[in-house]
Structures are given as structure tokens and as C-alpha cells.
C-alpha positions, -999 to +999 in steps of 0.1 A: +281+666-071+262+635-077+269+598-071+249+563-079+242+542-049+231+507-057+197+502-036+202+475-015+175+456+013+191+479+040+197+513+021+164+517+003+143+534+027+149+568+014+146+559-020+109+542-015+101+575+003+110+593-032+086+567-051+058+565-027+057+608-029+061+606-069+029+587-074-005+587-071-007+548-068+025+539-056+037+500-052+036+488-014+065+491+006+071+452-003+069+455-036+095+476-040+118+454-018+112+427-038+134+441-066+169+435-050+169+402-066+197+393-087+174+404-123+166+437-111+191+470-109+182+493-086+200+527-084+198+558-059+209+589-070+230+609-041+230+650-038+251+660-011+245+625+013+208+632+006+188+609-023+171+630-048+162+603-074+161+566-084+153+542-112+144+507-110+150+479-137+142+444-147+172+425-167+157+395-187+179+376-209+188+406-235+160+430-228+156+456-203+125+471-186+125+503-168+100+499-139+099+534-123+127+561-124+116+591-103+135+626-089+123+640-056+098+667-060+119+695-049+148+687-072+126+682-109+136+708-137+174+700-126+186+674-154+186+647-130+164+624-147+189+628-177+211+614-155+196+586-139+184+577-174+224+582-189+235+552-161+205+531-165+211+529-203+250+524-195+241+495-175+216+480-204+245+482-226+278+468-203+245+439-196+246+435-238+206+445-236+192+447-270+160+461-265+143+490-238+110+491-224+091+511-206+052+521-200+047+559-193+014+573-183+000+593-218-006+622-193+034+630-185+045+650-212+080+655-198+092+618-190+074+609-225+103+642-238+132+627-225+123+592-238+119+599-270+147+622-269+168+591-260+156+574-287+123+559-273+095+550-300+058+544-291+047+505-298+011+507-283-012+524-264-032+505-234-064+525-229-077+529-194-046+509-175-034+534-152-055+539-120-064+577-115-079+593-084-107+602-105-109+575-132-082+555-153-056+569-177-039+554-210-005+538-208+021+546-236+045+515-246+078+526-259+111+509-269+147+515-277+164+493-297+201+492-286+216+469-310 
């Protein structure tokens, strides 16, 4: 069974750990700190007393921005993603969010799935904005409209 932990300055640790492994250029250590301010929800999700995923989110008056959500490499192709989206959109709407956003690289054909399968529409495309190990890929900006 699964459970939500709010990330907090002294329980985060093993959630960075599942960030800095999920991406190719992940944010400094710092970075990621920084978003236990009041504008920012940040959720682990807890398998058995271990983390296996998290997602991290900006509140700004009544729109929402997904910043990174993430599932351990040993626990993707589970439906856990499905879930850490389900409670991040739950908390958009108990917030009264009226609008989503997100940027997805063009390149992950799964997260870009479950987005639009929640509703997610593409808004633009940023050519070259991603840093790649051997060049630069296009970002997708989507958007769900929640009121």
C-alpha cells in the first residue's frame, strides 16, 4: 500500500535521490530544497517505508505548475505516476487552481500519454530548450484547464 508524504527540509533526502537518478540534467541538491516554501507542494510517494516517487509543484495565485514528478527507476510501468498525478491534481483543485502547466521533454512519449490522458493539451513547442548529453531537445508546453 501506498501513502503521500509531504517533502519537508528534513525528509527530502530520499526523494532528491529519486530526481537526481531520473534525469540526465538534474537540479542541484539546493535547488530542490528551495521548494519547501509556502507556494510550492512537494509530495513523496511511500511503498512499504521506502520512496518510489515524487512530484513537485508551484502554486501561484489560481494557476498551478508541475515542476518535476518522477517514479524510481525500478518501480516505472506500475501506475504510480497515475497516482502521484491523481493527488497532485486533487491538490490543484481543493487550492481552487484554474489552470495546469507543465513542460515535458518532446522525447518522453509516456509522461506526454498520461498528460494528455488527463486532459493535458499542447500550447507550444520550445525548440532546442532541454540540455541533452549530446545536443539539446524540444520542450512540449501543455495545459489543463480545471475550471
Amino acid at each position: 500500500m501506498t501513502k503521500m508524504i509531504r517533502l519537508t527540509s528534513s525528509n527530502y533526502h530520499p526523494a532528491y535521490e529519486i530526481h537526481r537518478q531520473g534525469h540526465s540534467h538534474p537540479w542541484s541538491e539546493s535547488m530542490f530544497a528551495d521548494c519547501f516554501t509556502e507556494q510550492y507542494r512537494a509530495y513523496g510517494l511511500v511503498l512499504e517505508d521506502s520512496y518510489v516517487g515524487l512530484y513537485v509543484a508551484l502554486f501561484v495565485l489560481d494557476e498551478a505548475t508541475l515542476m518535476d514528478i518522477d517514479v524510481a527507476m525500478s518501480f516505472r510501468g506500475r501506475g504510480l505516476s497515475k497516482q502521484l498525478m491523481a493527488h497532485f491534481l486533487q491538490q490543484c483543485k481543493s487550492k481552487g487552481m484554474q489552470s495546469v502547466w507543465l513542460e515535458v521533454r518532446a522525447s518522453n512519449l509516456v509522461a506526454i500519454g498520461l498528460y494528455q490522458k488527463e486532459g493535458f493539451v499542447l500550447i507550444e513547442r520550445r525548440k532546442s530548450y532541454y540540455e541533452m548529453n549530446d545536443g539539446r531537445e524540444d520542450a512540449l508546453i501543455m495545459k489543463l484547464t480545471l475550471v
